[in-house]
C-alpha positions in Angstrom: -24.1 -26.9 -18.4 -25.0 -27.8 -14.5 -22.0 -28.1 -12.5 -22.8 -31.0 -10.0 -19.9 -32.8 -8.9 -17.2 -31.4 -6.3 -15.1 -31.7 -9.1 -16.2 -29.0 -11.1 -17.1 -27.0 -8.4 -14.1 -27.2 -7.1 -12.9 -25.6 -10.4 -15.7 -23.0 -10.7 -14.0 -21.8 -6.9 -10.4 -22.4 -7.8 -11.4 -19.9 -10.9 -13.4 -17.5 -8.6 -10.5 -17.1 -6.3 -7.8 -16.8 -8.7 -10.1 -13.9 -10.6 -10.8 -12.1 -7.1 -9.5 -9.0 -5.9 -6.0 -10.2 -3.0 -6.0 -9.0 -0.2 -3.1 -7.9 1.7 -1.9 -6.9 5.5 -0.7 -2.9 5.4 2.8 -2.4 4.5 4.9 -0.6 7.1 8.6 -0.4 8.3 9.7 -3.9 9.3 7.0 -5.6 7.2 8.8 -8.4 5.3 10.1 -7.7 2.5 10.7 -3.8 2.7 14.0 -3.8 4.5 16.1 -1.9 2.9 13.4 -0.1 0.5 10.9 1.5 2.7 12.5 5.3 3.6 13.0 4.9 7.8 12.5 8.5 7.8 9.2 9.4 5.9 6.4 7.4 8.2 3.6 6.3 6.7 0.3 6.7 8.3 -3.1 5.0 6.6 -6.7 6.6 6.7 -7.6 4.2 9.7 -5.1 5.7 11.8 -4.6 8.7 13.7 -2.3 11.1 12.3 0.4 12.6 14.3 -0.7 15.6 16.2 0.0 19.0 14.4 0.9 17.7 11.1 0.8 19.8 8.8 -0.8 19.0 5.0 2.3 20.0 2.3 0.6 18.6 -1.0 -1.7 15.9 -2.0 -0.5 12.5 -3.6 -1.3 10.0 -5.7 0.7 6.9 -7.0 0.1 3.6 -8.9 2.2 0.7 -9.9 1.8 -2.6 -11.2 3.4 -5.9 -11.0 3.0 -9.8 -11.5 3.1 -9.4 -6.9 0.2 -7.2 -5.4 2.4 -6.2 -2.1 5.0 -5.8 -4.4 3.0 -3.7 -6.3 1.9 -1.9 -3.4 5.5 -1.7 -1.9 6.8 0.2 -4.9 4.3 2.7 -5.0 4.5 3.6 -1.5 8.4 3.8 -1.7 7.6 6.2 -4.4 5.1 8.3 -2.3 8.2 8.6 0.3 10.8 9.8 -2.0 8.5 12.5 -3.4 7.4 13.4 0.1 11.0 14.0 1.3 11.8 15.8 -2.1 9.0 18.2 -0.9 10.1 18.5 2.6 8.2 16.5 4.4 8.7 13.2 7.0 5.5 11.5 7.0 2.6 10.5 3.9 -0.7 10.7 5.8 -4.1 9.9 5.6 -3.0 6.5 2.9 -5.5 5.0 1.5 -6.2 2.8 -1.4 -7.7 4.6 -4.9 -7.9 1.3 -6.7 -11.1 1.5 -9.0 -12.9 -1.3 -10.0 -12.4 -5.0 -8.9 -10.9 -4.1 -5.5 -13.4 -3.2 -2.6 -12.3 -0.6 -0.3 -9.9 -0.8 2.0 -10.6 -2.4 5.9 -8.6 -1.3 9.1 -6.8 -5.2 8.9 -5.3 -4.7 4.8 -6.1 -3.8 1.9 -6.8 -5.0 -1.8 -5.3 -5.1 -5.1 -7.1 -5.4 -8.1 -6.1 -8.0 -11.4 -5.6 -5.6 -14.0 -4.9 -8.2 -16.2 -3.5 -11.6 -17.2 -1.2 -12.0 -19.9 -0.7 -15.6 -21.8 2.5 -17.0 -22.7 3.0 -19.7 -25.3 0.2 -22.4 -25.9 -2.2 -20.4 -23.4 -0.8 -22.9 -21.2 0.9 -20.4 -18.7 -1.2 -17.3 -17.2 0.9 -14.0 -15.4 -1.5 -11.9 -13.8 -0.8 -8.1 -13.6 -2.0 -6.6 -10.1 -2.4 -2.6 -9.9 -2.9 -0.5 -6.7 -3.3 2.9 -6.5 -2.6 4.8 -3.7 -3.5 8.6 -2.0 -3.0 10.1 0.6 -1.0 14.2 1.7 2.4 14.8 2.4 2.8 16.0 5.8 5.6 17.7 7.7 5.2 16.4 11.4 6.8 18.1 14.4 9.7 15.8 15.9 10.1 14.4 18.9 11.6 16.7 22.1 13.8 15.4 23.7 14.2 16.5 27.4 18.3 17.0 28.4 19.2 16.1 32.2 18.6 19.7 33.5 15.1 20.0 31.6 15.5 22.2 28.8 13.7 21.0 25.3 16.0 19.6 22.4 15.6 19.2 19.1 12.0 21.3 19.3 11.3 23.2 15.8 
């Protein structure tokens, strides 16, 4: 069957787009939406970004989650990543990036992508919830803290 009015083009799209992988803008302290459940003392640093200067590599880490929201999805399992990193000692997940196989394309230095993992039916088929998954990586890192300089010059708070 030839679809050749807007019409059912317009549905062949609407289907497209609803089937694609989402993009999203990277999470980070302050984003909306993660006040109160992002950790304010583990940072989180993606691959397109510089890492703090002598950070050191604790362990690597990988986390997934799903849910019918992909930035909730991808909220939870970075909140995840945090508390494991501070359970291991360190203040900062580094080098974050997206391990999503299949539908979603990599990640880009503006967001990233969850994939549909799948789409369940309720009732009469009438009513579609889709199931996004992301999977993140990335390595604990311990990073050295801020000096501070005191009035008369000495360092404090240096490790």
């Amino acid at each position: 069957m030839a679809l050749k009015s807007p019409v059912g083009l317009g549905i062949l799209v609407m289907f497209f787009c609803a089937c694609a992988p989402k993009p999203i803008a990277y999470i980070k302290i302050g984003h909306p939406g993660s006040e109160g459940i992002l950790l304010e003392d583990v940072a989180l640093v993606y691959s397109h970004e510089e890492a703090p200067k002598g950070a050191q590599v604790i362990a690597h880490i990988k986390e997934t989650s799903n849910s019918m929201d992909c930035e909730q999805a991808a909220l939870a399992a970075l909140v995840q990543m945090q508390k494991k990193a501070a359970a291991k000692g360190g203040n900062a997940v580094i080098n974050i990036k997206n391990a999503t196989k299949g539908e979603a394309p990599p990640s880009t230095s503006e967001g990233f992508f969850c994939a549909r993992k799948s789409s369940l039916e309720e009732g009469s088929g009438d009513v579609t919830i889709k199931v996004w998954s992301i999977t993140w990586e990335g390595d604990i890192a311990r990073t050295a803290e801020e000096v501070e300089v005191d009035e008369e010059g000495t360092e404090e708070g240096a490790e």
